[in-house]
N, C-alpha and C positions, 0 to 999 in steps of 0.2 A: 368515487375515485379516491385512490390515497396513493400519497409517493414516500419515500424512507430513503434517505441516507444513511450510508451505512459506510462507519469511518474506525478506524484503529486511535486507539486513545493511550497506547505509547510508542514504541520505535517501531513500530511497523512488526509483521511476521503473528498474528495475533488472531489470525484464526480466518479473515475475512472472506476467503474463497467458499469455503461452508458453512457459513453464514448467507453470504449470495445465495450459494447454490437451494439452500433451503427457502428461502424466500423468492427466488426464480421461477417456482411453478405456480406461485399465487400471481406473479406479475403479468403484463403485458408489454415491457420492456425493459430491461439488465443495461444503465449508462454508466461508461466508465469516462470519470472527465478529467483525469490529470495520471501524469507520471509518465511513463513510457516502459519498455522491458528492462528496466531497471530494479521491476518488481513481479512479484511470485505469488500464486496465489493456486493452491494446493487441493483438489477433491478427489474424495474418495469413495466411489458409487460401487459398493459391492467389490465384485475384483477387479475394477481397473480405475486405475490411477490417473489421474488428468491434470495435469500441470500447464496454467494459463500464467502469462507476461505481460501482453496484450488485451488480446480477445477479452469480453465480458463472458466471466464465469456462468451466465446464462444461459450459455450454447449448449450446456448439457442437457437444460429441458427443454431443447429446440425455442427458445424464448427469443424474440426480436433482441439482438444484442447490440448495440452504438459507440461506439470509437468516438468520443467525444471533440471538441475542437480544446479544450485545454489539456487534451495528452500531446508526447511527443511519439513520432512514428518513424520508426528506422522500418523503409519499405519491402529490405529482404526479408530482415529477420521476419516481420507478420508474414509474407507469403510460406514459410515454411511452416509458420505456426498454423496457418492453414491447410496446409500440405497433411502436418500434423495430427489437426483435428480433425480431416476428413477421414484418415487413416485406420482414426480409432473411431467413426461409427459415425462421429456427429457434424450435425446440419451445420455446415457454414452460409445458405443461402439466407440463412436469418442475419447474419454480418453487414452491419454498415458502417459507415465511414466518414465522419467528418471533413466536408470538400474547404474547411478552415483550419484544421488542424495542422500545424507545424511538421516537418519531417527532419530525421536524425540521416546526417549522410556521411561516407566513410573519412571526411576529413572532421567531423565531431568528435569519431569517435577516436583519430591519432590523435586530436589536441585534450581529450578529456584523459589520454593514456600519459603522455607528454608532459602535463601539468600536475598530475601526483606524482612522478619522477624529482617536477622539478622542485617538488614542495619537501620532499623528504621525509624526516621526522614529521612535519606539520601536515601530510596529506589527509585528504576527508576522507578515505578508505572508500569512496565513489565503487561502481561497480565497471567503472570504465566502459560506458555503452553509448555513451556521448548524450547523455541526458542536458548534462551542466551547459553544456556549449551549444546545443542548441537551444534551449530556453534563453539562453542568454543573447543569440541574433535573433532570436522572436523577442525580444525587449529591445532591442541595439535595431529593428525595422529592417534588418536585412535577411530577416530568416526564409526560407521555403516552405513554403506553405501545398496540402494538394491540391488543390486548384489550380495551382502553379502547373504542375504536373502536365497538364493538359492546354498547354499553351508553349509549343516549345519553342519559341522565340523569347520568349521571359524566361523560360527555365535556362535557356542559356545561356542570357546572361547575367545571369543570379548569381548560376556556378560560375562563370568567368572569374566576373568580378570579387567574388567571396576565395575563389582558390587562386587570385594573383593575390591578394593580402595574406593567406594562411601560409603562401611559398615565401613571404617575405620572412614570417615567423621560423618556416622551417631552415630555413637556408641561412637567415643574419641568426638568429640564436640560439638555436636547438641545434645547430648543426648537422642538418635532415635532408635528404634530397627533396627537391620539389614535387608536388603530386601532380598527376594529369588530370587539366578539369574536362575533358572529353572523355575520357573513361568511364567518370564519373555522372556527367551529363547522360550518355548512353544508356549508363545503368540501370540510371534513374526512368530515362522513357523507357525502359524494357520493363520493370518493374511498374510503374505505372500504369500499360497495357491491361498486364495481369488485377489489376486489383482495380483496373477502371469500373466494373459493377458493383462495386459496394460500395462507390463514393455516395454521396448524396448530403444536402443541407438537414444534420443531424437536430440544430434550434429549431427549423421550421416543422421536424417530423415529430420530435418531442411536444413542438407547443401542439399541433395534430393532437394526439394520444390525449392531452390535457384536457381539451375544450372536450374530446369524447368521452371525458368520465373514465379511463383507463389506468391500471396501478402500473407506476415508476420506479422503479430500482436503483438507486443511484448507488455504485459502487465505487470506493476508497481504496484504494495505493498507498502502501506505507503508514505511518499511524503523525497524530498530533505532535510527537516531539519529533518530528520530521520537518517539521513547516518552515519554510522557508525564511518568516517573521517571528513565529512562537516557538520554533523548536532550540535545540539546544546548537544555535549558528555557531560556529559556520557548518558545525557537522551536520549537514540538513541535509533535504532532498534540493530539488531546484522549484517547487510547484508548490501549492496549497492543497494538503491533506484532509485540513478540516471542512467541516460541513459547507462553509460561508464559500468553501472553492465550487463544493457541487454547482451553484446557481449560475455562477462565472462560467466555470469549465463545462457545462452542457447548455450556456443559452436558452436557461431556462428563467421565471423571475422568483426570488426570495419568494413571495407570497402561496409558489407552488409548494411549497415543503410540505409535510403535514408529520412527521414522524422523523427522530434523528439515531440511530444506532448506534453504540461504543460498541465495540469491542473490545474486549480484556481479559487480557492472558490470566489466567490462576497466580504466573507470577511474574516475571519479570524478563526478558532480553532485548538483545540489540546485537547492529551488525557494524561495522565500522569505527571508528574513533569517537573521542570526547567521554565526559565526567558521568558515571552512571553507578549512583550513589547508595542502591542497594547490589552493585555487584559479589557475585561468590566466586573467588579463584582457591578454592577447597574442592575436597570433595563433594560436597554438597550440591555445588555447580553441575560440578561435573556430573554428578547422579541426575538432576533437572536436564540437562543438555542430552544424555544419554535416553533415560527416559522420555523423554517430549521430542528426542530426533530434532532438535535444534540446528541443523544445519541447512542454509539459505536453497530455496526452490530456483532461484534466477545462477547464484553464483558455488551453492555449495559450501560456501564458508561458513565454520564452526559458529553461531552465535556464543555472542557472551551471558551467560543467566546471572540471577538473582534475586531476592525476594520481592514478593509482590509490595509494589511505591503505590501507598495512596498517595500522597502528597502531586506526584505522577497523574493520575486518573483526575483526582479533584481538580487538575489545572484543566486537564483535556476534557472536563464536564462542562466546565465553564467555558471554554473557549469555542466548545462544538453545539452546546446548548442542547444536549443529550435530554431526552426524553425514558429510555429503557438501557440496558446493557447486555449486554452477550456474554457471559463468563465462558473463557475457551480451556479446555485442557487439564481440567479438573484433576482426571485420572492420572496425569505424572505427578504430583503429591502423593500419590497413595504408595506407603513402603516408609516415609518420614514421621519420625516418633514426636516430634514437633517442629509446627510452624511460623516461621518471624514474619510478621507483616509490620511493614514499613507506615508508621501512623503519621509522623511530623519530620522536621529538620531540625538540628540544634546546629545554628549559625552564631559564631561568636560568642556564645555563651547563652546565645537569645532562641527558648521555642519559636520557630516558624512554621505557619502553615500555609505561604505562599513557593511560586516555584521560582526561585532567583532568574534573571535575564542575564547579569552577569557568570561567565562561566569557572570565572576564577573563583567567584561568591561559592557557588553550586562546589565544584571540586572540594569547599573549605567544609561544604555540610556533612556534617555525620547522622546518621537513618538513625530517628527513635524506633526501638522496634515494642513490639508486644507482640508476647508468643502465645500459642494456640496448641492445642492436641492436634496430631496427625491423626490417619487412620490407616489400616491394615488390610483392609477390606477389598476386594477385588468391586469397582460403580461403574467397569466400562458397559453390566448389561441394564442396568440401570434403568428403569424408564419414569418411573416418577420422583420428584424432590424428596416424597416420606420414606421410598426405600432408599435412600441415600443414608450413609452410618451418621449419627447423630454429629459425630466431630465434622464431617465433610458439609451437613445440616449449618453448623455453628458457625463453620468458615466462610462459608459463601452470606450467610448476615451478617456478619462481623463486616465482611467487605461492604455490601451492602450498606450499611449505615454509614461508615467510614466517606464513602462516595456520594451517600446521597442524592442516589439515583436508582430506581427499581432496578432490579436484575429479571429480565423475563424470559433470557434463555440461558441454560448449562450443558454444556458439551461436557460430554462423558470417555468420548473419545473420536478418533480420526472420521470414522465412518460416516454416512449422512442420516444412517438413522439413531446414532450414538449419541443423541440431542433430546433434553426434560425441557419442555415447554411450559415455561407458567404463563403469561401471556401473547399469545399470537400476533399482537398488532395489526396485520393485514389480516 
């Protein structure tokens, strides 16, 4: 038996969907245990395209996939996402469902809309999907849970009591007509009906799989500087990205780990607001953003690029306690006559090689960079590290040492078979 978490070690959009999807057919189960459709995750099998929010990127190799209990679940959108994947070929009967997980309902998502309005300038650039607001009544013990689902004397009065307090919000301060919680309630058992077969106790079917010697897939949403504690707050997600959330968010024990996986862009983006200390608002940017198709799988917005931040990854080695890395994206560098990589910070006058907690601190750093040779070279057919051009050879060790962490896969491009394997893990 062996299990791998598999987590993004900067702002999330870092490759992890084909990453999964690669390691899906060595598994016996694909768990995704936090986030909700708040996040995107992109594969590309020959000619079709398969765009997951939800669902464990697993389901393409008909892989047992688990909706873990620390994601959030808005119950239309998954049925359509299933609607979706049935459409395009693939087994949704391998789909389950954590009967603990939390659900996203359509008054999350007017307060989660409602509250960057109200924030203005200061908003967290959220994707407005009602992530925030519902993690936040799964902490405040009033949240919906699906279990709930299936008890509709409690669900009723869940939504009562939860949509006379949000009508107080919309009506004294937002100045909002009130919403119907019977609508709402309705919805929600219609949509429960539908997705009643894939419920099941996701802890009890994972610890299963465990005690039988079976491989575990733990799949990450959004990356390290995302994290709710460690990322660069308030611009965060609402959940825990890193590894330490796997164990929480699938009800499984720390002791089951055996393998942890980064993922790491070539070079650098984010989506949202807050201080992002190797960005490029040049051409140059905009050549990586063009190149690497930098624009969000969930919402479509332009990522912001820039050079690749160790300083970045070194935080998010340490704090996910990485074993291997994943280098994503290789081939959009290729066409750059030379590369900055981001080694330290100079804060105040003083070399740093930690990542500040204050963000005012972090905004003050300026990127030491050290540049590197580009290459010219077409590596998207790539199959080994030695047919790689010596420069793209240099780069990926240069990171490599920088991080201080083996790199045992290179993405060469989009595709799933666009991937140099130096160590397989599983």
């Amino acid at each position: 038996m062996s299990t791998l978490v598999i987590v993004g070690t900067q702002w999330g959009d870092e490759g992890k969907g084909k990453i999964t999807d690669f390691y899906a057919k060595k598994a016996d189960a694909v768990v995704r245990f936090q986030g909700g459709n708040n996040a995107g995750h992109t594969v590309i099998v020959g000619e079709n395209t398969y765009k997951f929010h939800m669902i464990p990127s697993g389901v393409i190799c008909a892989t047992p996939s688990y909706i873990a209990n620390g994601m959030v679940i808005d119950p239309t959108a998954l049925i359509a996402e299933i609607d979706a994947m049935k459409k395009g070929g693939l087994h949704t009967e391998y789909l389950y469902i954590s009967n603990r997980a939390h659900i996203i309902t359509p008054y999350h998502k007017l307060m989660d809309e409602l509250n960057e309005v109200r924030l203005g300038k200061n908003k967290i650039g959220t994707t407005k999907k009602g992530i925030g607001p519902a993690y936040a009544d799964k902490t405040n013990r009033n949240g919906i849970r699906v279990c709930d689902l299936y008890e509709p004397a409690l669900l009723k009065e869940k939504v009562e009591s939860n949509v006379s307090y949000i009508n107080l919000l919309l009506t004294k301060i937002y100045d909002r007509p009130a919403i119907d919680a019977e609508t709402i309630y309705q919805q929600l058992l219609a949509d429960a009906k539908i997705l009643r077969p894939y419920v099941c106790d996701v802890s009890l079917a994972l610890d299963n799989l465990l005690k039988a010697g079976k491989n575990i897939v733990f799949e990450g949403a959004q990356g390290a500087m995302l994290d709710i504690d460690f990322g660069t707050y308030p611009y965060v997600t609402s959940s825990h990205p890193i590894s330490g959330g796997a164990t929480m968010g699938a009800g499984v024990s720390p002791k089951a780990i055996d393998y942890i996986l980064g993922i790491t862009k070539a070079y650098t983006t984010r989506v949202g607001e807050g201080p992002f200390p190797t960005e490029l608002t040049d051409e140059t940017g905009e050549f990586l953003r063009q190149q690497g198709h930098e624009f969000g799988t969930t919402t479509g917005r332009a990522r912001r690029c820039g050079w690749f931040d160790a300083a970045v990854v070194r935080y998010a080695a340490r704090l996910n306690g990485l074993t291997h890395i994943a280098l994503t994206k290789l081939d959009t560098l290729t066409g750059l006559r030379t590369i900055q990589v981001c080694t330290h910070y100079e804060l105040e006058g003083d070399v740093i090689d930690y990542f500040p907690a204050s963000l005012t601190q972090l905004a003050q750093c300026k990127a030491i960079y050290e540049t590197l040779e580009g290459w010219e070279e077409d590596i998207t057919q790539v199959k080994t590290f030695e047919e790689l051009p010596v420069n793209a050879q240099n780069y990926v060790k240069k990171l490599e040492a920088l991080i201080d962490v083996p790199i045992s896969i290179v993405s060469v491009g989009p595709e799933r078979d666009s991937t140099i394997i130096l160590d397989p893990i599983l």
